[in-house]
N, C-alpha and C positions, 0 to 999 in steps of 0.2 A: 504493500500500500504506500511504503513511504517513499517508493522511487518512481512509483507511478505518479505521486504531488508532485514531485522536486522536476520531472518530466516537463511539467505544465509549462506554459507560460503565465505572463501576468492577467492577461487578458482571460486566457482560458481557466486558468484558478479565477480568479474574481468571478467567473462566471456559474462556476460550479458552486461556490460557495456561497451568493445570492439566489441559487435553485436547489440550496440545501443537501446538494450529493457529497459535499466538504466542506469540513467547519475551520475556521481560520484556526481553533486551537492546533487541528491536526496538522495542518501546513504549518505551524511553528514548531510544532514539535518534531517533524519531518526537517526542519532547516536545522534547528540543533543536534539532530542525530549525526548530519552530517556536520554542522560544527563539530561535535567531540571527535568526529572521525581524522576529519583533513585538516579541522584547525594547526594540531603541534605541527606538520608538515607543510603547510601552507604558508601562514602567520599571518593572514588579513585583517585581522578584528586588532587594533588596540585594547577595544570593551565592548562588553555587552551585557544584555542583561536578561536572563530567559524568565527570571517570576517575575519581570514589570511586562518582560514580552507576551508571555502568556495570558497575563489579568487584564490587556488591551486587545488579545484576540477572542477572549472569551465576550468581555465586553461587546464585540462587531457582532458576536455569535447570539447575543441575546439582543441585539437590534433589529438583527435578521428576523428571530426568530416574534420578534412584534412586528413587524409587518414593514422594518422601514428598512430604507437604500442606503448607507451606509456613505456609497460615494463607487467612482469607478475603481477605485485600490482595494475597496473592502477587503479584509482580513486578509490582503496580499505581504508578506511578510520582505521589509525593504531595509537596505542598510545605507549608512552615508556615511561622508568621508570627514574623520577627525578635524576641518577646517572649518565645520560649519555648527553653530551654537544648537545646543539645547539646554532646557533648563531641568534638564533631567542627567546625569553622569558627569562626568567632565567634557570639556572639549582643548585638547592638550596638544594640538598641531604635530603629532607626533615629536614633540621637542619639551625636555626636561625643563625649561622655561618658563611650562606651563604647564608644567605634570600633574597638578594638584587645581587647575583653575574649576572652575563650577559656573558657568554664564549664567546671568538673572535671567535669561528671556533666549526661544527658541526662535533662531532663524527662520525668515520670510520660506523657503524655499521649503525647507521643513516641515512647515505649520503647513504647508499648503497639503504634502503627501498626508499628514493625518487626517487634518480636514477630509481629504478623500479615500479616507476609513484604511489608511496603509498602515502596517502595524512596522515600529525602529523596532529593526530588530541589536542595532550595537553599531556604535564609529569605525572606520574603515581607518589602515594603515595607509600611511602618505609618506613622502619623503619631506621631510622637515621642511615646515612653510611654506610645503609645494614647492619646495626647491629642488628639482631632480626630473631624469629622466628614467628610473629603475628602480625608484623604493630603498634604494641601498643609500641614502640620507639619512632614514627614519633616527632620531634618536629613539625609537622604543625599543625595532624587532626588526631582523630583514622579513620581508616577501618574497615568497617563491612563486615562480609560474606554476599552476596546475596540470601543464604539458607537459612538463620538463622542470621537477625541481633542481635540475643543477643551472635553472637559466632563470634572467630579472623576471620580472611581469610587467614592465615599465613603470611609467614614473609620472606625473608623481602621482596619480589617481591609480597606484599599484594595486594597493586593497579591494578598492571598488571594481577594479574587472577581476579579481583572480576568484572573487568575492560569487563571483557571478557565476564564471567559468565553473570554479567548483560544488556549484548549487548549494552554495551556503547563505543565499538570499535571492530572492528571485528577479532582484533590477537594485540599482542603486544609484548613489548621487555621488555625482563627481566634480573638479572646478578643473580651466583648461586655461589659462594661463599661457602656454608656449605649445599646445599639444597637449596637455595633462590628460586630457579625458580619451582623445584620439588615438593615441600613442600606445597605451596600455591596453586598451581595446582590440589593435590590432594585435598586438602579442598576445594576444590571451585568449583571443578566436571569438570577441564578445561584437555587440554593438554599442557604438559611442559616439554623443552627438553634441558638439560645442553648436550651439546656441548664438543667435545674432546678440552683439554686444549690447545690452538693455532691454534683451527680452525675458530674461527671467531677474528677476530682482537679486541681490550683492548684497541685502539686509542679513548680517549676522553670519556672512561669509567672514574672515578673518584676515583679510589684504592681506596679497603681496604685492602683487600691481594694479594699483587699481582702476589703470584705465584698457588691463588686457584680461583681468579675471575674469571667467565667465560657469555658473552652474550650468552645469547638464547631465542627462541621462545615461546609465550605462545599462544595458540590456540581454538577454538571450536574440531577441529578433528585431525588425526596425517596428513590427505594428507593437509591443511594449514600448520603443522608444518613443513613438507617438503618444501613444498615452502617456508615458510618463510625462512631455510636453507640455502637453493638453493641462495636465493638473498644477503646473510648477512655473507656467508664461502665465505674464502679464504686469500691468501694472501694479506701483506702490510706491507712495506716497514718502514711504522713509529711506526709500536709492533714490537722491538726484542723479543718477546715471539709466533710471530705469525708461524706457521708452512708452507715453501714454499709448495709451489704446486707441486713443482720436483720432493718433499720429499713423498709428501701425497700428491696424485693430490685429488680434490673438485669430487667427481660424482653428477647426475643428482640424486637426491633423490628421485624425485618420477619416475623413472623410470621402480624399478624393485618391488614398494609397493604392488604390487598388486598377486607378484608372491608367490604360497604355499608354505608354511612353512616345509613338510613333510619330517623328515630325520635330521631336526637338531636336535641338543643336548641344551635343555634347563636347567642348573642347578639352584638346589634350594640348600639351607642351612636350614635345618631341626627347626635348634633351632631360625634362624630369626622372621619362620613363628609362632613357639610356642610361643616367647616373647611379641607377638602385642595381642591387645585386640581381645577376641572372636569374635566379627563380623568381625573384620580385619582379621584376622585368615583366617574362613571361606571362605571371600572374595576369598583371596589370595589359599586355594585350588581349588576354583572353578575355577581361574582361570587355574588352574595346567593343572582340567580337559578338559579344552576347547582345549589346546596345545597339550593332547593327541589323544583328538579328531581327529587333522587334523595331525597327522602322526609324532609327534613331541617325541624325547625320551627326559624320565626326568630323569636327573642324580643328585643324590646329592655330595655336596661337603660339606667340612668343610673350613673355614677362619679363622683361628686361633688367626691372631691380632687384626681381626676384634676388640674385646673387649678393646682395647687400643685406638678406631680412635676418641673418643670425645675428650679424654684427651689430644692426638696429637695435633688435630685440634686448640682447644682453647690455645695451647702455640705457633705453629705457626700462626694460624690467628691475635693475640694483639700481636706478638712482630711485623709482618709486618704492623699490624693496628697503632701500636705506630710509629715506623719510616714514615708512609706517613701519618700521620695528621698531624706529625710535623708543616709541610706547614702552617698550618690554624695558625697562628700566630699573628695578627691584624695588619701586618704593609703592607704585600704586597696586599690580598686581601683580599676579609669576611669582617665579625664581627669587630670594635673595640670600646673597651669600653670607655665611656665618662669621668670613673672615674680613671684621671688616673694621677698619680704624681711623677713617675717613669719610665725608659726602663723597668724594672722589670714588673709594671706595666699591661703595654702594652701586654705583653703576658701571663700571669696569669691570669689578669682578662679578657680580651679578651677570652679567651678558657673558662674562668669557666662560665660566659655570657653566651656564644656560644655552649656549647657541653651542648646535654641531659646525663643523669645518666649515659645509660648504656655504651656510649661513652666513657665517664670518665674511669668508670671502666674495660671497656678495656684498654683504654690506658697504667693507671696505671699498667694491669697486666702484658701487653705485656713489657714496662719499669722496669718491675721486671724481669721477664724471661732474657732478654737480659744484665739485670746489671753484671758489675764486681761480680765475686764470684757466680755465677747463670746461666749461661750462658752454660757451661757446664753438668750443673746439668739439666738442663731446656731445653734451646732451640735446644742442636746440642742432647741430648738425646732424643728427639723427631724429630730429620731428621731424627735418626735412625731405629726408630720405622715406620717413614713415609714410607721408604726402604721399612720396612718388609708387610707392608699393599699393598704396589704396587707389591711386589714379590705374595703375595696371590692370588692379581687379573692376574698377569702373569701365577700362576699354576690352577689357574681356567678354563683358557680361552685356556688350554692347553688340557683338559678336554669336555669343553663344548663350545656351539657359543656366546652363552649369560647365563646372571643369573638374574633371576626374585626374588624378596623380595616385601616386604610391604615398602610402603614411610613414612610411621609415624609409631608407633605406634596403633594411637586411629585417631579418626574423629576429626574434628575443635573443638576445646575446647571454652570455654565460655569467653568472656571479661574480664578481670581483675582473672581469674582464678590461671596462674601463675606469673604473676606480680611479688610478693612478697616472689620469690624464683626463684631466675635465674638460678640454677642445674636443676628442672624441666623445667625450659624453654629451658634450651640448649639440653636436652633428647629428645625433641622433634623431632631434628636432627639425632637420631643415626644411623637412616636405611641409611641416604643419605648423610654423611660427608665423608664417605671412599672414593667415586668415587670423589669428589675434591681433597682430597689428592695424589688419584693418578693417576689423569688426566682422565680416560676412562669418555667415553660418557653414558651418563642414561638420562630415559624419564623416567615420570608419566602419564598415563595414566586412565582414570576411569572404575573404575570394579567391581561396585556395591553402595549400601545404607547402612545404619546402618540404627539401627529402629527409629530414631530419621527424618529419611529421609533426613540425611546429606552423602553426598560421598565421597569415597575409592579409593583411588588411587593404583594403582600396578606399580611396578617400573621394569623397564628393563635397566641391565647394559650389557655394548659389551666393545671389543677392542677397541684399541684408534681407531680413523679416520675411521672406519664402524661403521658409522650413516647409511647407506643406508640400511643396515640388521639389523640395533636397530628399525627404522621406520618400517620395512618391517614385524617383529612379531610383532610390535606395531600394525598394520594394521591390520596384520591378527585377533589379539584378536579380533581390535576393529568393525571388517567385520563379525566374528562369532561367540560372546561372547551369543547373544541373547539380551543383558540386555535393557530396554526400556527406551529410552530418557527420562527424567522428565526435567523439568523447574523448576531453582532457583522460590523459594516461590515470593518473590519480585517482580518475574514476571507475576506471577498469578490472 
């Protein structure tokens, strides 16, 4: 019974268990079996909490069983990524800093999935302040792929797809930053959909960057990623960054997923798919061919700053990364050191305590970008590049409906592989740092194996605020690609 739940989706559990054939208790307690099972091997969860899990799916189970709708998540058991508040557990950014914090109030993003009867089931591991491309930042715990635990799961939304992969929750929340939610999605054979920039609200998200953060969904299929959309966009009132609805009204995402694709213009960038590893390569024509199958024309384009958006990224992402950790200071809340005999003190050693390496090293960098003398050189000559990388995706999209690329590179890389040289770790990023820069919406979706029988993800980027036509060729790949479901090793 209990592989036959963990089977479902979200959609089709919430279905069953608003028509009484399963009760959200059983689906939690189905997700915790395989908690105890794959957790020590995995290490997705920072925390959780299975008697507060429980007495909120019981609770869905006696709304049902009065007569009422719950919401479209009902007793669908969901997990999210340690970056974003509740006022329930801690939320400790995977970083000792803030091991111990307890937020008064539960994130916008959050409230939303309860509100639509989702039962938390526990915070998700991340690389320290979403700082990372592997997980292997976390100051708590590493993350293993469920493919392949001698390999990352990406970064920094690690938790949240291995989380998935391993049916230890049936969708989750993720933030995408450079990639975050993209990246680890494709490593881990999941779906993952960074979001137009101020379509889901940043209330109670925990900044790193705050003008490339973005919540979004990670999935078994794209129709859960819809839904989970559907319940977590829109406006509010407490992100000035959030997009009204007046402006950009919210549509029903999975309304029109199912309609063919025949007639659009899909572009590609020739040299993207050249620069990925031969199986990725590969991957990414086949997929080409499937799009022409069903009526789709391919146009190529060129991006021309494309080659400038790591460099961009990594001066905007630490100098916004240096002004909001400021916060973590030792006096208001976090970390503070025991050894301390100074004001000076106090926040010196408090932060040097508290923050992992590669925290550090952001920080410093981004305090370099931003200094006197630098500033010009560095930071506002990188808005300007930012400019030209959103003007590209403007004369793209002028062109074509969308543009499909590879999401890494290569397949999940081994533990401790890049560790010991952060330019290759930040490369890892280069397919999926453009679309934070400049806001448009992109998914990951899976679109094959490498021989190693690790997964490929293919990426699809749109105009901002059509998610409903990013979903909708996402679907259609994902309805007639062929390709045959496999199960994470782990699960075998």
């Amino acid at each position: 019974m209990s592989d036959n739940i963990l089977s479902l989706s979200c959609k089709q559990l919430c279905d069953k268990i608003l028509a009484k054939e399963i009760t959200s208790v059983e689906a939690v307690e189905a997700v915790f079996n395989n908690i105890e099972k794959f957790e020590p091997k995995v290490g997705a969860y920072v925390s959780f909490d299975k008697d507060r899990a429980l007495g909120e799916a019981a609770k869905i189970d006696k709304r049902i069983a009065n007569g009422e709708n719950p919401g479209p998540l009902a007793g669908v058991p969901v997990a999210v990524k340690d970056n974003m508040t509740t006022d329930f557990g801690t939320t400790s950014c995977a970083s000792k800093i803030l091991a111990e914090f307890k937020a008064p109030y539960t994130s916008t993003a959050v409230s939303k999935l309860i509100d639509a009867g989702a039962v938390i089931i526990g915070k998700l591991n991340m690389d320290e302040f979403a700082m990372g491309s592997s997980t292997e930042n976390s100051g708590v715990k590493q993350t293993y792929n469920p493919w392949n635990l001698d390999c990352v799961p990406g970064g920094s939304s690690g938790g949240s797809a291995a989380a998935v992969a391993a049916q230890m929750c049936f969708a989750s929340l993720g933030s995408d930053t450079g990639g975050s939610i993209r990246q680890p999605a494709s490593f881990c054979g999941v779906v993952g959909l960074k979001p137009t920039y101020g379509r889901v609200s940043r209330w109670g998200l925990v900044a790193y960057g705050s003008s490339l953060d973005q919540i979004g969904p990670l999935s078994k299929d794209v129709t859960d990623a819809a839904l989970m959309l559907n319940v977590i966009a829109g406006d509010d009132k407490r992100d000035s960054t959030c997009v009204d609805e007046s402006i950009a009204p919210v549509n029903d995402y999975l309304c029109d997923l199912d309609t063919p694709i025949d007639g659009l213009k899909i572009a590609i960038v020739p040299e993207f798919i050249e620069s990925a590893s031969d199986e990725v390569a590969a991957a990414i024509n086949n997929s080409i061919e499937v799009y022409k199958k069903q009526g789709a024309e391919i146009v190529e384009i060129s991006m021309p700053h494309f080659e400038y958006a790591i460099a961009t990224y990594y001066i905007v992402a630490t100098a916004e990364a240096s002004s909001n950790l400021a916060r973590f200071d030792g006096v208001r809340y976090g970390h503070r050191s025991d050894d301390i005999k100074s004001y000076i003190d106090v926040y010196s050693k408090s932060r040097e305590e508290g923050f992992g390496q590669e925290v550090k090293r952001r920080i410093m960098l981004g305090t370099y970008a931003l200094s006197s003398g630098y500033y010009d050189a560095y930071y506002l000559k990188a808005l300007k590049v930012r400019n030209l990388i959103r003007k590209d995706f403007t004369q793209a999209f002028e062109k074509a409906d969308c543009i499909i690329m590879p999401v890494s590179p290569t397949t999940a890389f081994k533990v401790g592989e890049k560790t010991q040289d952060p330019l290759q770790m930040y490369m890892a990023d280069i397919y999926t740092i453009a679309a934070n820069l400049s806001g448009v919406p992109a998914v990951s979706i899976p679109c094959g194996f490498d021989g190693e029988n690790m997964p490929i993800g293919l990426q699809i980027l749109g105009p901002s605020f059509q998610e409903d036509k990013l979903l909708r060729v996402a679907r259609m790949y994902e309805a007639n690609s062929g390709i045959e479901y496999k199960k994470p090793a782990i699960l075998d």
